[in-house]
C-alpha positions as CSV (number, residue, x, y, z in Angstrom):
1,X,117.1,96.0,131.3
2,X,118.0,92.7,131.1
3,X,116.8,89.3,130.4
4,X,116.8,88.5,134.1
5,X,113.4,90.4,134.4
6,X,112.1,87.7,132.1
7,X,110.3,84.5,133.7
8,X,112.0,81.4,133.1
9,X,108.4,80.1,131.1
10,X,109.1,83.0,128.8
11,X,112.4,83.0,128.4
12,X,112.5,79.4,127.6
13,X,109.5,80.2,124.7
14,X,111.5,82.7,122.8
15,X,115.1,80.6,123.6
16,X,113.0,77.1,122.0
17,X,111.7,78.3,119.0
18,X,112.7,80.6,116.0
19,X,110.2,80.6,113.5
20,X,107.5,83.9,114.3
21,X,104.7,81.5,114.1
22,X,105.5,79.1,116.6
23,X,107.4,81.6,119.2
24,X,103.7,83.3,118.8
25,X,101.5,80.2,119.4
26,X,104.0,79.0,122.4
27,X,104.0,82.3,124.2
28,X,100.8,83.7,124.4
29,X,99.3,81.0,127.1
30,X,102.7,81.3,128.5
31,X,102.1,85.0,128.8
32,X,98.4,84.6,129.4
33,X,99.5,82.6,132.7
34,X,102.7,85.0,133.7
35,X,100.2,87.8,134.1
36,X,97.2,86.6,135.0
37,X,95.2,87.7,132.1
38,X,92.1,86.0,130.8
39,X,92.9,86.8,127.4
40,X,95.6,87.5,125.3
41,X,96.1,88.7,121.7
42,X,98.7,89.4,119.0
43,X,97.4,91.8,115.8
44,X,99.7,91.7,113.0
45,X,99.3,94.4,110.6
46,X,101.1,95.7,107.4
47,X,101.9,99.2,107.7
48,X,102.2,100.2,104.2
49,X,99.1,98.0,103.2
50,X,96.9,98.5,106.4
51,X,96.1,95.0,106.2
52,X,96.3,93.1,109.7
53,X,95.1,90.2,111.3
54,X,94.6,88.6,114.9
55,X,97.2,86.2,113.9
56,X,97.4,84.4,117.7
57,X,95.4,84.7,120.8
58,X,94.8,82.7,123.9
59,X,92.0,82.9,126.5
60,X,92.0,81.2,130.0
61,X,88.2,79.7,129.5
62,X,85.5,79.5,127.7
63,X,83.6,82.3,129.5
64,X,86.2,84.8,127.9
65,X,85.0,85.4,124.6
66,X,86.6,83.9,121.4
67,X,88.7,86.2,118.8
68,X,87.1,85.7,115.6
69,X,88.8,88.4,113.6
70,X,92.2,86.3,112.6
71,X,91.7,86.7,108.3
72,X,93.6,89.4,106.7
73,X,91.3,92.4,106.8
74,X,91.9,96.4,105.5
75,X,91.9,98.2,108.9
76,X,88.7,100.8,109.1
77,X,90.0,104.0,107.6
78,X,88.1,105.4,110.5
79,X,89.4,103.1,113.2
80,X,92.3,105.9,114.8
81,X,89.1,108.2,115.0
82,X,87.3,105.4,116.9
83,X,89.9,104.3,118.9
84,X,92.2,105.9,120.5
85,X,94.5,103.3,121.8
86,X,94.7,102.6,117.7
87,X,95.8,106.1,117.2
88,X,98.5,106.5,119.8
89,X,100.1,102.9,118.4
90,X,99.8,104.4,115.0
91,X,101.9,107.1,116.0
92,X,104.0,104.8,117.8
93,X,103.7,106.2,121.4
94,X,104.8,103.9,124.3
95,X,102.6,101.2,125.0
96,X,99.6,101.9,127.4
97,X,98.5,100.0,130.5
98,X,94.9,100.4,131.2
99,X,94.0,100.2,134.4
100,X,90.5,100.6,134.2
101,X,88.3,100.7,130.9
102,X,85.4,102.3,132.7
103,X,86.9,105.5,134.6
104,X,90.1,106.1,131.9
105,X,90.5,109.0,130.1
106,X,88.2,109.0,127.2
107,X,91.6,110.6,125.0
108,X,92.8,107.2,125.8
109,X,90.3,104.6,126.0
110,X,87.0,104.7,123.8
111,X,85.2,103.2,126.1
112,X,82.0,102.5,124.0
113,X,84.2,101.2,121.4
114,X,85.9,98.6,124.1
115,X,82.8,97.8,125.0
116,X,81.7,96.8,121.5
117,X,84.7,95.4,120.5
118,X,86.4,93.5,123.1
119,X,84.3,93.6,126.6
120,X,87.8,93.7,128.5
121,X,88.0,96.2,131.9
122,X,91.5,96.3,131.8
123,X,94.3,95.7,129.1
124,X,97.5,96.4,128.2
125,X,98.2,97.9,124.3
126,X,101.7,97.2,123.8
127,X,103.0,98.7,120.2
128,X,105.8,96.2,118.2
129,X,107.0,99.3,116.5
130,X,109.9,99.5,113.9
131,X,111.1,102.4,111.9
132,X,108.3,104.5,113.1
133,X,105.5,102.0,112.0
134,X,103.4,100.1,113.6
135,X,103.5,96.1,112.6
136,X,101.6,94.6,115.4
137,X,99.7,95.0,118.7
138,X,100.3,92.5,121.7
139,X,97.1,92.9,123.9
140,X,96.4,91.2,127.2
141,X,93.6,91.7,128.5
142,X,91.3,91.2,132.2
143,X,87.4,90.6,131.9
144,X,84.9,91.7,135.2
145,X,87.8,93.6,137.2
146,X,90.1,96.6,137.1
147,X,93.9,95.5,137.3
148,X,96.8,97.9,138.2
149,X,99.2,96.6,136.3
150,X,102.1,96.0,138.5
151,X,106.4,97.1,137.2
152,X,107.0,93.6,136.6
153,X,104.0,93.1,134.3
154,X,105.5,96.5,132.4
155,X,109.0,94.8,132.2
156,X,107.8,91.8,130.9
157,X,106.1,94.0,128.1
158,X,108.9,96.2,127.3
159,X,111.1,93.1,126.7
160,X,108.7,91.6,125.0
161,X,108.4,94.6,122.3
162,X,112.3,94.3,121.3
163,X,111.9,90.9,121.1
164,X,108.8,90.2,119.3
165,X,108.8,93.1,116.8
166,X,111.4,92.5,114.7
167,X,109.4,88.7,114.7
168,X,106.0,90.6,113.9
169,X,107.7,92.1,110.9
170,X,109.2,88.8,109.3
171,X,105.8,87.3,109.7
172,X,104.0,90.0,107.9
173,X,106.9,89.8,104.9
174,X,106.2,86.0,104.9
175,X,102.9,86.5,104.9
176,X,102.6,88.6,102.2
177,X,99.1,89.5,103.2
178,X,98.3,91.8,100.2
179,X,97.5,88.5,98.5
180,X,94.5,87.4,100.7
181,X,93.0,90.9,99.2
């Protein structure tokens, strides 16, 4: 695949900036507005620490609700048992579109535990995996509908994984988060 697939608003975030912090804070409403999401997240984690963060997110309005989570936190050591999405990015499977968080599988979505947590009905849980770890989760997200998320909304995503991984992981060595512990 090619860089073709990407829309000139995203292509023109990752070609402007360099640094992981400012490529993140540019393109989620850029992404956010490509898709048509009403929210949009990026969690940052450590593998070898289990220490993540939301480190940016977006949301179209203030009826979506705010992410409040963005401090350096231990992940739950019960979380991949809660949450299945978790899980499958922890094990680095492909990413998984979610068309509908109140008729999917439950050995894919929790959806009590979506409910709780993020009140999205549809989402898209794409892994930034290197080296067979898991260093980050980029998560838009649709509140009040079901979305079928269309080929270009996957191609988008699966460029945006090469691309944004190997920036998820210099964050995290920048960021040292073991220190905020």
């Amino acid at each position: 695949m090619t860089d073709l697939i990407l829309p000139k608003a995203i292509k023109s975030v990752l070609d402007g900036h360099s640094k992981p912090d400012s490529v993140f804070a540019a393109l989620l409403p850029v992404l956010g507005e490509v898709l048509q999401c009403d929210r949009c997240f990026l969690y940052l984690r450590n593998p070898q620490t289990k220490l993540g963060k939301i480190a940016h997110w977006w949301r179209r309005n203030q009826q979506i609700p705010e992410i409040t989570d963005t401090d350096w936190r231990s992940e739950p050591e019960s979380l991949p048992k809660e949450d299945p999405l978790f899980a499958a990015a922890l094990r680095t499977d492909p990413s998984v579109y979610v068309e509908d968080v109140e008729t999917a599988s439950p050995e894919v979505v929790n959806k009590e535990f979506e409910h709780q947590n993020f009140g999205h009905r549809a989402l898209i849980h794409a892994h930034l995996c290197q080296d067979g770890q898991l260093w980050g989760i980029l998560q838009p997200e649709i509140f009040g509908q079901k979305r079928i998320w269309s080929a270009f909304d996957r191609a988008i995503i699966t460029q945006l994984e090469t691309k944004l991984t190997p920036l998820a992981v210099a964050y995290i060595q920048a960021a040292n988060p073991s220190k905020f512990i």
